[in-house]
N, C-alpha and C positions, 0 to 999 in steps of 0.2 A: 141595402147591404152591398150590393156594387160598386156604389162608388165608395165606400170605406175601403172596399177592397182594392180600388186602384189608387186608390191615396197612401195605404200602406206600401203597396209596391212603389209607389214613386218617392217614397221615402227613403225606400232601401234602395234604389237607385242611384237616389239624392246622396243617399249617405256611403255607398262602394264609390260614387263619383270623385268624393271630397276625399275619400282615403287615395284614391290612385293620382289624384292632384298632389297629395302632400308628398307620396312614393315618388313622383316627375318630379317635385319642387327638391328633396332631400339629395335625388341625383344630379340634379342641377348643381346644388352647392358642393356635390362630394366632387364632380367634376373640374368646377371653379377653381374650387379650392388646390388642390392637382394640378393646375395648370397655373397658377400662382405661385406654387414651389417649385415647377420649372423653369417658370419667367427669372424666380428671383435666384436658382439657385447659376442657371446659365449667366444674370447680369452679374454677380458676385464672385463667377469666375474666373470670367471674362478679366474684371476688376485686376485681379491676383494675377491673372496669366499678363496681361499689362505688363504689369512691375516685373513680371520674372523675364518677359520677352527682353524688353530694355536691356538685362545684364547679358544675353544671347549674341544678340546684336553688336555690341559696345565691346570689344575686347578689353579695350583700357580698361570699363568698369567690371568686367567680368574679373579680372585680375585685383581688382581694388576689393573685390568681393571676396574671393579668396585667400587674398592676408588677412582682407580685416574680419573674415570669420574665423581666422585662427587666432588673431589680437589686433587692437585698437594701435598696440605699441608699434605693430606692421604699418602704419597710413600716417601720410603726412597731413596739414591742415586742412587743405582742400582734398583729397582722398578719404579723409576722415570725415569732413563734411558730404559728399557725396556719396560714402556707406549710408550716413545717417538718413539721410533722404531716399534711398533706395529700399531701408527699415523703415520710417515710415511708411511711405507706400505699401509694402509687401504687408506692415502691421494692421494698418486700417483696412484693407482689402481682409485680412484675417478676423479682425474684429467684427468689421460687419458680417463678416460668414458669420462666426461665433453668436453674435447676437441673434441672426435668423435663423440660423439653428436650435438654440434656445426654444424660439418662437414656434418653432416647427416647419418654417417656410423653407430649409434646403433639404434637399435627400441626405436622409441618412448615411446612404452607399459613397457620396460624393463627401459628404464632411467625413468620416469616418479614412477616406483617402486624404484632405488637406491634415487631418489632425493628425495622422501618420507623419507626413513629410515635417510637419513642424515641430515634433516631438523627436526628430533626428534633426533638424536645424538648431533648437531650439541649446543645444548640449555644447556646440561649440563655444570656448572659451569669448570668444570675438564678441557673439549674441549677446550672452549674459554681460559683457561689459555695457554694452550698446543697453540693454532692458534695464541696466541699475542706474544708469543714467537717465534712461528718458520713459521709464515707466508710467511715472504720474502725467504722461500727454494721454494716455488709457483710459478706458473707464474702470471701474473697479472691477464689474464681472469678468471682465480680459484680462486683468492686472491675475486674477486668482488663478486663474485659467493657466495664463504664459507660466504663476509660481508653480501649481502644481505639477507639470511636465518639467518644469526645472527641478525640481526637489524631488523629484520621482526617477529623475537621471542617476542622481547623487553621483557616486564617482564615476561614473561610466561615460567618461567624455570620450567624446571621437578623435578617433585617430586625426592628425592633421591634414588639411583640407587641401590639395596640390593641384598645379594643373602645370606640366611644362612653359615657360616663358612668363610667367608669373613672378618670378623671385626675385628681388630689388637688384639691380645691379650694383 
């Protein structure tokens, strides 16, 4: 009868062992996983604040930036080329946010602030010229995404976008 007895207890040993294993292994991944939506929300950042520093930096482009978010009709050939490549930039940087957010991989706290700023960018006359043109370089879940903030502006377009030394001579 003894040793039944210590076979039972080392079952139940056996068996609190295997649960405080799986309680380690579940923290494990709840950790991971957390530190993966950091990783990815800091490199996707990072991405955006890129594109934004460029127009910081660049007075010329910072100025090309601000006509041509009030209109297209503002920028000459190469001004107008060089918005559009500053949109791209700034848009695939947003998309891949938009997609890992989707996914669950960026903080909410931090998409919740990009989707802010681009839902006030998104309204300037300039943009919408720029997204009717080059929409279909998107993927469709961003394509829906950018329409809905657009269509949810409706008239409520901003004020024009200014900065002293800006204005074509």
């Amino acid at each position: 009868m003894r040793l039944r007895e210590y076979a039972l207890f080392a079952e139940i040993v056996g068996g609190m062992a295997v649960i405080i294993g799986l309680i380690f292994v579940g923290l494990e991944l709840r950790q991971n996983t957390l530190m993966q939506r950091v990783t990815a929300t800091q490199a996707l950042s990072a991405n955006y604040e890129d594109a934004v520093d460029a127009v910081g930096r660049d007075a010329e482009l910072a100025c090309i930036y601000v006509r041509g978010i009030n209109s297209l009709d503002n920028l000459n050939g190469i001004e107008r080329y060089r918005f559009f490549v500053l949109w791209f930039h700034l848009l695939r940087a947003g998309e891949q946010m938009h997609y890992y957010s989707l996914e669950g991989m960026v903080d909410e706290r931090i998409w919740r602030g990009y989707e802010r700023q681009m839902s006030d960018i998104f309204r300037y006359p300039g943009f919408q010229q720029y997204w009717q043109s080059r929409k279909e370089w998107y993927s469709d879940e961003f394509q829906q995404f950018v329409g809905q903030i657009i269509s949810g502006a409706g008239s409520d377009v901003q004020e024009p976008f200014s900065f002293d030394g800006c204005e074509r001579p």
